[in-house]
Each structure stands twice: as C-alpha cells, then as structure tokens.
DOROLUM-440831 format. One line per 10 residues: number of its first residue (from 1); their letters; for each residue x, y, z of N, C-alpha, C, O, CB. Coordinates in nm, 3 decimals. Glycine has a CB too. Example, Ala and Ser with C-alpha at 12.3 -4.5 7.8 and 13.67 -1.06 7.14 Angstrom:
# residues 2
1 = AS = 1.319/-0.569/0.780/1.230/-0.450/0.780/1.320/-0.330/0.780/1.424/-0.332/0.846/1.131/-0.447/0.905 ~ 1.285/-0.225/0.708/1.367/-0.106/0.714/1.290/0.003/0.787/1.341/0.114/0.804/1.408/-0.060/0.572
***
This chain:
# residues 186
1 = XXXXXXXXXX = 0.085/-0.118/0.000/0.000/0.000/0.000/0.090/0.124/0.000/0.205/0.114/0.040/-0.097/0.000/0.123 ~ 0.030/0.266/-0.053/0.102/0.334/-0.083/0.173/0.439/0.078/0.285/0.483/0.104/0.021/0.396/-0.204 ~ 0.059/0.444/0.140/0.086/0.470/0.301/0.250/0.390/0.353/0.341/0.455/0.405/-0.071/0.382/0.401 ~ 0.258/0.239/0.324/0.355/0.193/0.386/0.482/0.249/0.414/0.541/0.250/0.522/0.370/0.106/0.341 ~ 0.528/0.307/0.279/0.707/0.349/0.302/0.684/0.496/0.391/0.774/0.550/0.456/0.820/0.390/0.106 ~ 0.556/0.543/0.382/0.598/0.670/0.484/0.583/0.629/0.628/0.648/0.692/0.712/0.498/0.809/0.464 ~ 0.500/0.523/0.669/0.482/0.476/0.818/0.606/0.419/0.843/0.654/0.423/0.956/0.363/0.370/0.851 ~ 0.684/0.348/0.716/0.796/0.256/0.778/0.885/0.386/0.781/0.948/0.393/0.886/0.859/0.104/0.680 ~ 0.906/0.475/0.706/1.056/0.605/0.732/1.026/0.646/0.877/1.119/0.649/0.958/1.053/0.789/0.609 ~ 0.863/0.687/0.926/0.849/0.736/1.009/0.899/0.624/1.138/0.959/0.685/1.227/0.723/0.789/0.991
11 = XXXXXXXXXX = 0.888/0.503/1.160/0.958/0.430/1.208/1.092/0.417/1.224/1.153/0.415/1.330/0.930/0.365/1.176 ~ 1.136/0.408/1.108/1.298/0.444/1.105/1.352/0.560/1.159/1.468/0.573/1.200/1.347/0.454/0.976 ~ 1.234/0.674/1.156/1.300/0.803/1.194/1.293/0.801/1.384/1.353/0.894/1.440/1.198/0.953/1.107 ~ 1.224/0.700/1.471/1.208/0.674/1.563/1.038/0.678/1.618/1.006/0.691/1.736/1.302/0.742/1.611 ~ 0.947/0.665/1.510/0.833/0.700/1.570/0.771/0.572/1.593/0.717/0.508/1.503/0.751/0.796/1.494 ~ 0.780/0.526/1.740/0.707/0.388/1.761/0.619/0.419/1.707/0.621/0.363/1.597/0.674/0.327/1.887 ~ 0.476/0.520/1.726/0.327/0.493/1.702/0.353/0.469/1.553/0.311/0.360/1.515/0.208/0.623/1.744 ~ 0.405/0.536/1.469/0.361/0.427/1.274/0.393/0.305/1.286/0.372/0.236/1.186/0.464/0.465/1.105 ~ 0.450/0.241/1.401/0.405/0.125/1.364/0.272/0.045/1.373/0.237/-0.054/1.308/0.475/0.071/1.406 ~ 0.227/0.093/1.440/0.046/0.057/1.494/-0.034/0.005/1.331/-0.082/-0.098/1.282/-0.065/0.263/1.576
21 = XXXXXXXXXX = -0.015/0.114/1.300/-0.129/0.121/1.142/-0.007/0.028/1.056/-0.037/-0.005/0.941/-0.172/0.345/1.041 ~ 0.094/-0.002/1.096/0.110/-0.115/0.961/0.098/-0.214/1.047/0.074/-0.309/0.972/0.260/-0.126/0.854 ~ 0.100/-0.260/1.165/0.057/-0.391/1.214/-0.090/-0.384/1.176/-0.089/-0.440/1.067/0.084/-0.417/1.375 ~ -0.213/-0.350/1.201/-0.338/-0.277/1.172/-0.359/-0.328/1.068/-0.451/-0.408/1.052/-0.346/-0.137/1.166 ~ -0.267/-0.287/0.966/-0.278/-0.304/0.802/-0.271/-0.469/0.722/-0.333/-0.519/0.629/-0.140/-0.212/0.739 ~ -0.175/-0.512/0.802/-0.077/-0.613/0.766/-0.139/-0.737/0.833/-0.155/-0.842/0.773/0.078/-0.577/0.816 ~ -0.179/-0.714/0.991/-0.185/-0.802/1.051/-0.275/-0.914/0.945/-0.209/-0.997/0.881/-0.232/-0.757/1.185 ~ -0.431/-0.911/0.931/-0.526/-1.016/0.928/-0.480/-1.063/0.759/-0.542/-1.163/0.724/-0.708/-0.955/0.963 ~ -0.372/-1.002/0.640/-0.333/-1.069/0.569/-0.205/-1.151/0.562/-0.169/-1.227/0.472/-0.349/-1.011/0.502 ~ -0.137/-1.114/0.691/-0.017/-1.210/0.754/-0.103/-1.327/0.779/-0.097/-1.425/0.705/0.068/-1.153/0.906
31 = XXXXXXXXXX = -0.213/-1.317/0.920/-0.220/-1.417/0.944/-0.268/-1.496/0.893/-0.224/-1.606/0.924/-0.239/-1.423/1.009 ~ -0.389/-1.496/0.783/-0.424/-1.600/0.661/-0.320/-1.651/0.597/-0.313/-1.774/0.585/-0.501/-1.543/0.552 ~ -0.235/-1.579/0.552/-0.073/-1.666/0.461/-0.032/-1.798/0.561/0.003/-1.910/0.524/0.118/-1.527/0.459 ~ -0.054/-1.724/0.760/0.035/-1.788/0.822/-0.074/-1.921/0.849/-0.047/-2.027/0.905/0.107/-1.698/0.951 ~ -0.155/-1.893/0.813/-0.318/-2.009/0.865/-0.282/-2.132/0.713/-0.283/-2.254/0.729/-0.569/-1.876/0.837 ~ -0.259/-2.075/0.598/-0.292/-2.187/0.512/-0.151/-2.275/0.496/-0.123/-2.374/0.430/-0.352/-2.130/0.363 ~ -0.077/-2.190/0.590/0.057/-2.308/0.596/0.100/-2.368/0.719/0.155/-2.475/0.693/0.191/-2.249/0.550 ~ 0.100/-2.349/0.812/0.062/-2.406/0.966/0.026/-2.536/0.989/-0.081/-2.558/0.931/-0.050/-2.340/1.025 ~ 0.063/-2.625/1.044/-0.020/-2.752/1.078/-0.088/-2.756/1.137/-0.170/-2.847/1.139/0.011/-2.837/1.115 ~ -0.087/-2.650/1.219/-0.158/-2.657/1.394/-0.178/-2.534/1.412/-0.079/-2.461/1.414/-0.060/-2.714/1.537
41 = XXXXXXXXXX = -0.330/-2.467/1.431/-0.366/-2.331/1.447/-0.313/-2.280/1.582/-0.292/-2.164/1.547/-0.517/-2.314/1.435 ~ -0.279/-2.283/1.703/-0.195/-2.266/1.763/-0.029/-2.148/1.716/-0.002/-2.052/1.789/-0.191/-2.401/1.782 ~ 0.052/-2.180/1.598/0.111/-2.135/1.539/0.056/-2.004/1.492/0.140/-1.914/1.488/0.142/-2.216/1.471 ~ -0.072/-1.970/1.452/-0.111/-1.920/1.333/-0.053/-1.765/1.447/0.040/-1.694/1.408/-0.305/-1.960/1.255 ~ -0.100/-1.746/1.536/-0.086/-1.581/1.644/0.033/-1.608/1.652/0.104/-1.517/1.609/-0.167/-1.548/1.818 ~ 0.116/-1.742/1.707/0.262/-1.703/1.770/0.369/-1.674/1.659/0.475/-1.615/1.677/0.322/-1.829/1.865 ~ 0.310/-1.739/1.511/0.425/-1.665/1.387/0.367/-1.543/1.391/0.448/-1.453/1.411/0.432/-1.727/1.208 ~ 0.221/-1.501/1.375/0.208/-1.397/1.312/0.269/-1.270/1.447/0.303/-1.159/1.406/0.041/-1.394/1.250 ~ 0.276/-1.294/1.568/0.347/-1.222/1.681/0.487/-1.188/1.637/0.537/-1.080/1.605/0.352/-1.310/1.814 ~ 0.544/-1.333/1.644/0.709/-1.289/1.588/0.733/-1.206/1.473/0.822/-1.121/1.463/0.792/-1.411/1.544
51 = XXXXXXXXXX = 0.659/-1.231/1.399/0.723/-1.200/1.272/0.693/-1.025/1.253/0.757/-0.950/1.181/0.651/-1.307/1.140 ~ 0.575/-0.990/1.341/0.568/-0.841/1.388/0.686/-0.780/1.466/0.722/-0.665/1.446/0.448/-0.825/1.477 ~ 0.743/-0.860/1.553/0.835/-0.817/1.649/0.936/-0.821/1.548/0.984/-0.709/1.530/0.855/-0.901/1.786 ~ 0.979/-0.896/1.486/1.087/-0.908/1.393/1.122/-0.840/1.321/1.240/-0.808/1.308/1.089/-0.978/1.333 ~ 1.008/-0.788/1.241/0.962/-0.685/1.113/1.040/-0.567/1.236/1.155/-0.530/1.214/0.732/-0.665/1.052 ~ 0.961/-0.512/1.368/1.003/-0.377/1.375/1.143/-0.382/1.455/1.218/-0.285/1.438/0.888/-0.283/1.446 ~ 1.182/-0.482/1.538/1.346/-0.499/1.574/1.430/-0.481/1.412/1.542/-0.434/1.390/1.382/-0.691/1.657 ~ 1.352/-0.524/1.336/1.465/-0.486/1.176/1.439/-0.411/1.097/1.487/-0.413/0.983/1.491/-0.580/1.072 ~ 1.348/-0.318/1.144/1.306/-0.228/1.041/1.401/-0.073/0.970/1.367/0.016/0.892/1.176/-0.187/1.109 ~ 1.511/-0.100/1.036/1.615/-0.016/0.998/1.666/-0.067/0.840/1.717/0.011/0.760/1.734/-0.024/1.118
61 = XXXXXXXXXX = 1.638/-0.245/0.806/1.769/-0.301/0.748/1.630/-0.302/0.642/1.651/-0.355/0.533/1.884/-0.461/0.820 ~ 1.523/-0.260/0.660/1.404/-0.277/0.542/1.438/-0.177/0.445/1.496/-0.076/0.487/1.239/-0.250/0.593 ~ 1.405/-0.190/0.288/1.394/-0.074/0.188/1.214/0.005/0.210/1.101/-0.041/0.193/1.422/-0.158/0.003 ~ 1.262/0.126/0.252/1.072/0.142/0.225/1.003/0.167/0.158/0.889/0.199/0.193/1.004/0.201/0.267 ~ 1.057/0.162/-0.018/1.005/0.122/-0.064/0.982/0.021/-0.159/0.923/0.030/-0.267/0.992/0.176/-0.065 ~ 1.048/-0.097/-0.094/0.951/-0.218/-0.163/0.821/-0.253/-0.076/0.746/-0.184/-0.007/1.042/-0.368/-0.176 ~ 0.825/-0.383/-0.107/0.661/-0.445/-0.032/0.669/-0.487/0.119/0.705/-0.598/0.160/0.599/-0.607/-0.115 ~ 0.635/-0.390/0.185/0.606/-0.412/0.335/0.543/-0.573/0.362/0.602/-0.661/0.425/0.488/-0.287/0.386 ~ 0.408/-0.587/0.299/0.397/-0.670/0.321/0.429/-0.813/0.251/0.359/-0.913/0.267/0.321/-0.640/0.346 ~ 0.521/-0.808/0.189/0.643/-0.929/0.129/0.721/-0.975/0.173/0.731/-1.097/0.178/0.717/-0.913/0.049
71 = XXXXXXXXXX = 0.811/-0.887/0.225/0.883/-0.840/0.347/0.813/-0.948/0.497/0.873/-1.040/0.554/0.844/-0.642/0.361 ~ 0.674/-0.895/0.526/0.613/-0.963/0.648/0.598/-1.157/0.606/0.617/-1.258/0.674/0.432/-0.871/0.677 ~ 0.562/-1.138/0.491/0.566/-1.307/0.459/0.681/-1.364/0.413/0.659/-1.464/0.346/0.470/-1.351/0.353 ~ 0.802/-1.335/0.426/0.899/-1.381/0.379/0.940/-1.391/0.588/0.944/-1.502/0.642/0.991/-1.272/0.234 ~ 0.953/-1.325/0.630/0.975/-1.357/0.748/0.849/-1.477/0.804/0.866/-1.598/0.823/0.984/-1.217/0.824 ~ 0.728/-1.399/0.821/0.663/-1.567/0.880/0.682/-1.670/0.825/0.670/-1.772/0.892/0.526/-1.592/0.886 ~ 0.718/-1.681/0.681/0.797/-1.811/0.618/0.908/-1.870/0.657/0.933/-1.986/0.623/0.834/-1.795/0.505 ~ 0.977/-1.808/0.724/1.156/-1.876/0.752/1.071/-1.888/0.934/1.076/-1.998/0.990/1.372/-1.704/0.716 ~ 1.023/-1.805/0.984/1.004/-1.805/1.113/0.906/-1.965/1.140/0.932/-2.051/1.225/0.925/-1.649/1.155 ~ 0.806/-1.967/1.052/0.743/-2.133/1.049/0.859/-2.241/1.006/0.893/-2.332/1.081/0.605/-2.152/0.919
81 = XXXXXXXXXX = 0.904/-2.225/0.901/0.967/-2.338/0.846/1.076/-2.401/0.989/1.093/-2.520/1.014/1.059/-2.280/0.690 ~ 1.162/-2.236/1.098/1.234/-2.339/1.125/1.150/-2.377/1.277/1.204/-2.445/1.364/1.406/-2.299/1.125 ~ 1.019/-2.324/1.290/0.905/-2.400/1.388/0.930/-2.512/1.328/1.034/-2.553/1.380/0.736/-2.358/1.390 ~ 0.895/-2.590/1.245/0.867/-2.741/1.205/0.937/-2.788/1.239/0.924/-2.859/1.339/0.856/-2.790/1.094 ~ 1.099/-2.764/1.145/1.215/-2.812/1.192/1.253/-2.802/1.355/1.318/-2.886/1.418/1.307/-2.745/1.115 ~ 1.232/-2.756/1.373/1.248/-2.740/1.549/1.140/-2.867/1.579/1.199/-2.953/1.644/1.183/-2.549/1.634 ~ 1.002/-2.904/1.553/0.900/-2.921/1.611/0.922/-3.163/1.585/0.909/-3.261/1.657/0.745/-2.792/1.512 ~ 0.972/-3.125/1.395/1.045/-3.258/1.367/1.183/-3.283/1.410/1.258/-3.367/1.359/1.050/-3.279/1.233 ~ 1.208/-3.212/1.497/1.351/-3.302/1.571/1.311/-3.332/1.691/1.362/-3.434/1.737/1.502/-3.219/1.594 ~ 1.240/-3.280/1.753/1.175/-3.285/1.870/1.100/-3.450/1.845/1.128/-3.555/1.903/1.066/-3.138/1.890
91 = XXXXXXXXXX = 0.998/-3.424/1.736/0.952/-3.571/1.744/1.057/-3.700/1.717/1.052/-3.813/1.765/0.841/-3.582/1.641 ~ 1.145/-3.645/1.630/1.210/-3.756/1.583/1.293/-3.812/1.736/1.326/-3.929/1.750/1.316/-3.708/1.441 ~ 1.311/-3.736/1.811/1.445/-3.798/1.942/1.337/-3.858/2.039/1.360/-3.949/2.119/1.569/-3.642/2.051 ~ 1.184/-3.778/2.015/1.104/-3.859/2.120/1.081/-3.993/2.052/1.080/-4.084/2.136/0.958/-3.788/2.165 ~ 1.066/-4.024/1.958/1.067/-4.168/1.871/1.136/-4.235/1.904/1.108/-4.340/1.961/1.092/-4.179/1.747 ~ 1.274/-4.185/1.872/1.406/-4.296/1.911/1.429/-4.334/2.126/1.465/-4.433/2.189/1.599/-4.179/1.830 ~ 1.388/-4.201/2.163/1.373/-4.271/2.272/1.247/-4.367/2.310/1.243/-4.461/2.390/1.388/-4.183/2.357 ~ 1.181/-4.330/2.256/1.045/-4.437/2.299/1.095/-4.563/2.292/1.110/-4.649/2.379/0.903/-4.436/2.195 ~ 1.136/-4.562/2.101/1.155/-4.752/2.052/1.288/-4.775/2.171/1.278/-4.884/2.226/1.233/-4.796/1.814 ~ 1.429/-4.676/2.227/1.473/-4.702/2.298/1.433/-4.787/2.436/1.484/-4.887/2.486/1.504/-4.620/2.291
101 = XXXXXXXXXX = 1.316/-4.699/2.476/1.241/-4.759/2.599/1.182/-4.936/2.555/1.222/-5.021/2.634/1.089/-4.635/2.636 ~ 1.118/-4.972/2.472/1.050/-5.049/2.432/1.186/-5.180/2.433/1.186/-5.292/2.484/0.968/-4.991/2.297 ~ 1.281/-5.116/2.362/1.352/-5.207/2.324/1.440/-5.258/2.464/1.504/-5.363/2.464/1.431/-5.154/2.200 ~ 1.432/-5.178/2.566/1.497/-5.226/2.693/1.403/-5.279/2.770/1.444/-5.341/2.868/1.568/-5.126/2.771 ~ 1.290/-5.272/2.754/1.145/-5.369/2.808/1.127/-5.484/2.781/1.073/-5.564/2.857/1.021/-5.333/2.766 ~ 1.184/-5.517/2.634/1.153/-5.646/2.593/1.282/-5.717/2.653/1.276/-5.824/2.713/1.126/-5.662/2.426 ~ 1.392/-5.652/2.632/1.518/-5.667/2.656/1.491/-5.777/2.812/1.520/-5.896/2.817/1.603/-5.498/2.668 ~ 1.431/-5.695/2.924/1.410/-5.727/3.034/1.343/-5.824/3.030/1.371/-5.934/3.076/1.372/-5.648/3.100 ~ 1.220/-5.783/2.957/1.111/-5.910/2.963/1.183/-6.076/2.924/1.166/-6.180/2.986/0.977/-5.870/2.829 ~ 1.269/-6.050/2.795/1.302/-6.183/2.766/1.394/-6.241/2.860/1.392/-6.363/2.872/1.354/-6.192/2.638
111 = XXXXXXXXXX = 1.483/-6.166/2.936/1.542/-6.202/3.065/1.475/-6.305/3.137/1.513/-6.420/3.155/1.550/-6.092/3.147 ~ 1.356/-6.240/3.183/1.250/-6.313/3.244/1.200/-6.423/3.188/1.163/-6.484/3.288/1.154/-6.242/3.261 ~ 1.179/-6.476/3.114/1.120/-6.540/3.017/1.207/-6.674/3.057/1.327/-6.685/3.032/1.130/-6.468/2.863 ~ 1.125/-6.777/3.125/1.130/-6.914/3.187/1.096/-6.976/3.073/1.060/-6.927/2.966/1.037/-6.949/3.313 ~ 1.116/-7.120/3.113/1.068/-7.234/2.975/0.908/-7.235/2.927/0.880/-7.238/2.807/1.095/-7.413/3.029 ~ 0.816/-7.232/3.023/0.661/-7.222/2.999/0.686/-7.057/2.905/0.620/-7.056/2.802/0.543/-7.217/3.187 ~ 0.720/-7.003/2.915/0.656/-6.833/2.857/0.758/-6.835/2.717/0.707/-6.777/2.622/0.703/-6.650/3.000 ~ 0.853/-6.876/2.698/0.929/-6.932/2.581/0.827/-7.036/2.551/0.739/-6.972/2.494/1.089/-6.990/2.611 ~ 0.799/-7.125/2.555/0.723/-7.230/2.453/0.574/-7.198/2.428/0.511/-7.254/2.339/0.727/-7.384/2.515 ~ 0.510/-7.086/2.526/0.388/-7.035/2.489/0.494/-6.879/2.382/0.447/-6.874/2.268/0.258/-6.992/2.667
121 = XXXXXXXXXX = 0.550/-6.827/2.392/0.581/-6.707/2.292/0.577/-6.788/2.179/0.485/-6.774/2.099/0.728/-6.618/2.307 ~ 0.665/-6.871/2.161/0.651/-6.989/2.026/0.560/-6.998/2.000/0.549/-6.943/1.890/0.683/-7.120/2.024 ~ 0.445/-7.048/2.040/0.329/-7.075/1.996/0.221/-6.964/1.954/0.123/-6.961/1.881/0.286/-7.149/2.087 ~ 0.283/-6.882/2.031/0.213/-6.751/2.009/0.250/-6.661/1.881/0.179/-6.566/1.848/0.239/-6.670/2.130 ~ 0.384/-6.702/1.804/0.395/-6.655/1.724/0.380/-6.745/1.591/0.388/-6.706/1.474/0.488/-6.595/1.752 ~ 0.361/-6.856/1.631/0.331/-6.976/1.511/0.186/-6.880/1.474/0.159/-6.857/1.357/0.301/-7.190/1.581 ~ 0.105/-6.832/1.579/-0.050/-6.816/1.504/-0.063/-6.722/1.459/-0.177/-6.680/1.438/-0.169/-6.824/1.570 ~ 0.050/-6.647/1.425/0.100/-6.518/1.356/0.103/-6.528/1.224/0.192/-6.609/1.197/0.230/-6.478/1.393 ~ 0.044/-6.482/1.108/0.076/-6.387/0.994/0.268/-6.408/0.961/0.363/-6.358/1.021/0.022/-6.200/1.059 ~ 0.267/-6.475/0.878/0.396/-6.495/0.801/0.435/-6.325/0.770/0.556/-6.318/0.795/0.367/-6.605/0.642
131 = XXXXXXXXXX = 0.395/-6.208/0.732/0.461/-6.090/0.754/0.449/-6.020/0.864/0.499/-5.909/0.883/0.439/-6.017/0.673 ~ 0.364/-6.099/0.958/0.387/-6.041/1.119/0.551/-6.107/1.169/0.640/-6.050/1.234/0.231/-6.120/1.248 ~ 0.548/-6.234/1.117/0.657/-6.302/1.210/0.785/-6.241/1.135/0.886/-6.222/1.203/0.653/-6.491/1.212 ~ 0.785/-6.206/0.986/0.905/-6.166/0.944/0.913/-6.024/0.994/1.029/-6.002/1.026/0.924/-6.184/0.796 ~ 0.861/-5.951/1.007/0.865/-5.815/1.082/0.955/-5.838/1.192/1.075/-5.812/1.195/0.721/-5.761/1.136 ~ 0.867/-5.900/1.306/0.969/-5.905/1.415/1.057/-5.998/1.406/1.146/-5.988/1.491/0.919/-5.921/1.534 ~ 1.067/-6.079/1.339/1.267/-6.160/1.318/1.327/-6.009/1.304/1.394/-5.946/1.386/1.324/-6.296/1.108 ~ 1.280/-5.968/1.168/1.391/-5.880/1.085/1.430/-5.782/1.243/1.540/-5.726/1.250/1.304/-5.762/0.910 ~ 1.351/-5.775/1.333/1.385/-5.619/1.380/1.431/-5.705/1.540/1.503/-5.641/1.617/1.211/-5.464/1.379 ~ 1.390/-5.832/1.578/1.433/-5.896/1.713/1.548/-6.008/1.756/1.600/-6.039/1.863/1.322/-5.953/1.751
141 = XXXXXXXXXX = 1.561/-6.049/1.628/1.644/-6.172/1.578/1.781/-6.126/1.512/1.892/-6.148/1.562/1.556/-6.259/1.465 ~ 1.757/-6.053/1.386/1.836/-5.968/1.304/1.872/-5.802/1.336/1.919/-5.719/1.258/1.764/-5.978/1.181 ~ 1.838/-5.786/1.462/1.840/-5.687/1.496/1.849/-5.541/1.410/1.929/-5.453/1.440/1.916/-5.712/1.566 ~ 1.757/-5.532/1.302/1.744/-5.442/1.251/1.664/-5.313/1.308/1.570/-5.319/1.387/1.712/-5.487/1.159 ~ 1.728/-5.180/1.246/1.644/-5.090/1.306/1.504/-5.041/1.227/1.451/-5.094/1.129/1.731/-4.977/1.333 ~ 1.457/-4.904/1.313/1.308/-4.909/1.249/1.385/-4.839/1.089/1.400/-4.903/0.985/1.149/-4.783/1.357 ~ 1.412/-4.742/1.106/1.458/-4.674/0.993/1.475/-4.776/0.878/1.412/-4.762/0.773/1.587/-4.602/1.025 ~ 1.567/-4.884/0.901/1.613/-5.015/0.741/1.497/-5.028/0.745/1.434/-4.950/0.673/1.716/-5.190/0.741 ~ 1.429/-5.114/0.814/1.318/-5.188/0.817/1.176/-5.094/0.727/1.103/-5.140/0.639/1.296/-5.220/0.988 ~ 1.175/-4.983/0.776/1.128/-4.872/0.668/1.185/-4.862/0.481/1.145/-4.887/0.367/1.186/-4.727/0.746
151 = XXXXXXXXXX = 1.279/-4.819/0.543/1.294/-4.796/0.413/1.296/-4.953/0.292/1.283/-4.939/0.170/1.435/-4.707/0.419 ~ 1.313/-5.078/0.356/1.316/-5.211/0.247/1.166/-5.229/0.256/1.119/-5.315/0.183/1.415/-5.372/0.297 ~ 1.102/-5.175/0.317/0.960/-5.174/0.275/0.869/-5.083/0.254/0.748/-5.108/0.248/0.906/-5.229/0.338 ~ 0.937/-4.929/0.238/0.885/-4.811/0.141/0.747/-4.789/0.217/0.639/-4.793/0.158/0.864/-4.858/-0.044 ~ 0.761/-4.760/0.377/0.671/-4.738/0.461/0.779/-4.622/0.542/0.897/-4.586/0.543/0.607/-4.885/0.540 ~ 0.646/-4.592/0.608/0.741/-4.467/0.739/0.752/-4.514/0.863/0.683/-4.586/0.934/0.663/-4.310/0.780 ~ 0.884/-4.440/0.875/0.886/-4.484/1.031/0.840/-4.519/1.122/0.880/-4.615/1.187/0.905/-4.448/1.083 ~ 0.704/-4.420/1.161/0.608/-4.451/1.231/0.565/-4.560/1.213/0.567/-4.653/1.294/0.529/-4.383/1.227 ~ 0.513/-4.562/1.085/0.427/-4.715/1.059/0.505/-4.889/1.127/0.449/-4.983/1.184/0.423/-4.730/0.850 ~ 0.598/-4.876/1.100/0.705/-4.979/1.115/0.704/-4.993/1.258/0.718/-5.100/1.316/0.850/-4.941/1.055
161 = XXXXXXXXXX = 0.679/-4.827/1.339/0.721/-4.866/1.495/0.585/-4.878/1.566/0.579/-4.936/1.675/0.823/-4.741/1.578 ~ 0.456/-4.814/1.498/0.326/-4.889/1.589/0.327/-5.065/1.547/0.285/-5.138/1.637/0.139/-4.806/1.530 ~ 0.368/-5.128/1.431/0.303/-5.234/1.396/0.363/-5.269/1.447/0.299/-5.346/1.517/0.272/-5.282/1.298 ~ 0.524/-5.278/1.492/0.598/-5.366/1.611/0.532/-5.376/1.728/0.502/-5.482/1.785/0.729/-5.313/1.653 ~ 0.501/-5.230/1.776/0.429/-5.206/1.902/0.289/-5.294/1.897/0.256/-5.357/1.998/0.400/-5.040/1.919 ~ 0.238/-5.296/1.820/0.071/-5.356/1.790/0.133/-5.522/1.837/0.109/-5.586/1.940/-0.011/-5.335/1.563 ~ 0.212/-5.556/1.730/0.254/-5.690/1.753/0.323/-5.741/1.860/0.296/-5.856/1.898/0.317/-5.721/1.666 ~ 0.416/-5.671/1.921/0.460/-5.725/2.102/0.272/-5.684/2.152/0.203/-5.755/2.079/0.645/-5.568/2.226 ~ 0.230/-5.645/2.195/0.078/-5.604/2.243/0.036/-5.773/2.213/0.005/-5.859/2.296/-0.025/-5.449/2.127 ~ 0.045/-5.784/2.093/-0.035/-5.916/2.056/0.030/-6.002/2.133/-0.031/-6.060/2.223/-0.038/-5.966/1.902
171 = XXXXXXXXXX = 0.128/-6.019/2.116/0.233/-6.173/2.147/0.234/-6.142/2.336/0.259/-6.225/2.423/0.467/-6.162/2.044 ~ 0.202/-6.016/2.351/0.180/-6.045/2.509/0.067/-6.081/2.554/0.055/-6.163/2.645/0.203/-5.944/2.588 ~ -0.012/-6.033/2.505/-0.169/-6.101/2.522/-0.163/-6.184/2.531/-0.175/-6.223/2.648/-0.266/-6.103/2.448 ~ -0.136/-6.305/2.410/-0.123/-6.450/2.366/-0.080/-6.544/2.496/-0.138/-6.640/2.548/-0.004/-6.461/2.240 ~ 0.035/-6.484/2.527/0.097/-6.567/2.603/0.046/-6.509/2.810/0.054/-6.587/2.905/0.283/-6.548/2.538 ~ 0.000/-6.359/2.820/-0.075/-6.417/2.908/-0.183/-6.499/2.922/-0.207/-6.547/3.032/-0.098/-6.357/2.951 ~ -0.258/-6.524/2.818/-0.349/-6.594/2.791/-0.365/-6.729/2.861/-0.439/-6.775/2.948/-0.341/-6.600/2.674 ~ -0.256/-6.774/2.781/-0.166/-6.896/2.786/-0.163/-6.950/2.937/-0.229/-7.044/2.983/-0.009/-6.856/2.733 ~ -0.067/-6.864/3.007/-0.035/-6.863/3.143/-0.148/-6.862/3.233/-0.145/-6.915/3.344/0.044/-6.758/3.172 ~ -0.274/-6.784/3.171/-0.402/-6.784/3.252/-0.437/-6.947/3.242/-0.455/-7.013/3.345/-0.532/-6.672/3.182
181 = XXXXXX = -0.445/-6.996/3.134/-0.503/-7.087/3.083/-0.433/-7.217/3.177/-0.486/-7.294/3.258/-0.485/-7.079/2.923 ~ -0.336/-7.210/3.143/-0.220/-7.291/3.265/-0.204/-7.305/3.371/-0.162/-7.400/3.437/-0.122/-7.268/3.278 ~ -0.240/-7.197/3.399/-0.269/-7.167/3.605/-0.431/-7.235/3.627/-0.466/-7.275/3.738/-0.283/-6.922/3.671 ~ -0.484/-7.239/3.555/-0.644/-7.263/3.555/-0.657/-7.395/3.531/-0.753/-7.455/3.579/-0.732/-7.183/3.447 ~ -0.549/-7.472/3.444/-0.577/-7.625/3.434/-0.615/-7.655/3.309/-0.623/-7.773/3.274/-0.683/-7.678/3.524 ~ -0.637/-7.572/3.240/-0.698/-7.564/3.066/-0.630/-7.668/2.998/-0.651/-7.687/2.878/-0.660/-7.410/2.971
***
C-alpha cells in the first residue's frame, strides 16, 4: 500500500506509534498466509506475533520502498519453516527414545522369560501372519532398526514402529493368555 514506506521512514526516523497502522494493516493478511501453511492453528498468532516483532526490531535493514507486506511473509515463512524443523527433531528424538524404551522392556522381559513363557511365545507366534513373524525376526532376531526396516519396505517410520508395538501387544496377550489358561488347568 502506498501509506507503507511513509509509516515505515516514520519508524525508522524513531516514531514507535507508525508502527500501529502497519501492524493494523498487515496483521489479518499475515495471518491468513500464516493459517494456510501451519499444521496446527496454535502457530497461526505465535508466527504472526514474531514475525511483527521481527519486522520492527529490523526495520532499519528494510527498503521502504519495496513491499512491506512481502517483506512480512517472507519472514513468517523462515520463522514457520524453522518451527517445524524445530517441532520434527523434537519428534524424531522422542521416537528414538520411545523404541529405545521399548527395546529395553523387551530386553528385560526376555530375561524373564522361563521355559513355559518361551514355549507359549513360540506358539504364540506360530498363530502369527507370516509378515507379522518376518517383521519381528527382521527387527528382534536380526536386529534391525526401524529406519532399514522402513525404508526395504517403502513405509514410514512410524508405521514400522506402531506395527511392532501392535505386535509385542499381541504376542503379550497370547501368552498371558496362555499362562491364565495354565494356572487354571486348561
């Protein structure tokens, strides 16, 4: 708008209040840009916040007259993108610690694991799905991780680490089952 480069000089020249009327101006077409790219509406106020604060902490290093508001979406763009990235490393280390956790559970569990709960797990995995049982060889036996195990079967990570999870769930069931069944005289 043609108003902009004189509110932004007047800024530059030290006048907090022009900034009011270009936040005013700017704001509700920032935050739609910042709404149709967002995963999570949550984001949509805290980019469109920063990227106000940002805009006037740098408004010295702005031209005033190009596009003020180009300028505002080029910042909530780098300011989301490295939200994500921040947001996917976060998930990715809670992943690896989870399957970490899981994998020192079973670890324990098979410790435990007497001759009755070994010959019911056996059995419990005989009534298994031939790509249930190769799943968990490849990842319990062959000690592969989720990541290979993903990628030789052109699935995601996730997917690879609930269906493990789904499948210990199963094979524990099975075999308390078993043990109920055993204690009971079945």
């Amino acid at each position: 708008m043609s108003d902009d480069a004189e509110f932004v000089r007047a800024v530059q020249r030290g006048d907090q209040q022009a900034f009011e009327p270009l936040l005013e101006r700017h704001l509700p077409q920032l935050r739609a840009f910042i709404a149709l790219r967002a995963p999570v509406p949550h984001l949509i106020d805290e980019i469109s916040h920063e990227s106000f604060v940002f805009a006037y902490r740098n408004i010295h290093g702005f031209q005033a007259e190009t596009s003020f508001s180009a300028w505002l979406r080029a910042i909530a763009s780098n300011l989301l993108r490295a939200e994500l990235q921040r947001h996917a490393r976060e998930q990715a280390g809670r992943s690896r610690y989870e399957e970490w956790k899981l994998v020192q559970s079973q670890a324990r569990a098979s410790e435990r694991l007497d001759a009755p709960d070994a010959e019911y797990l056996a059995q419990c995995l005989d009534r298994m799905g031939a790509g249930a049982r190769e799943l968990l060889e490849e990842r319990y036996r062959e000690g592969r991780d989720s990541a290979t195990m993903a990628g030789m079967r052109k699935k995601s990570l996730e997917w690879v680490r609930i269906t493990l999870f789904r499948l210990r769930q199963q094979l524990k069931l099975c075999v308390e089952q078993k043990l109920k069944e055993a204690a009971s005289g079945h």
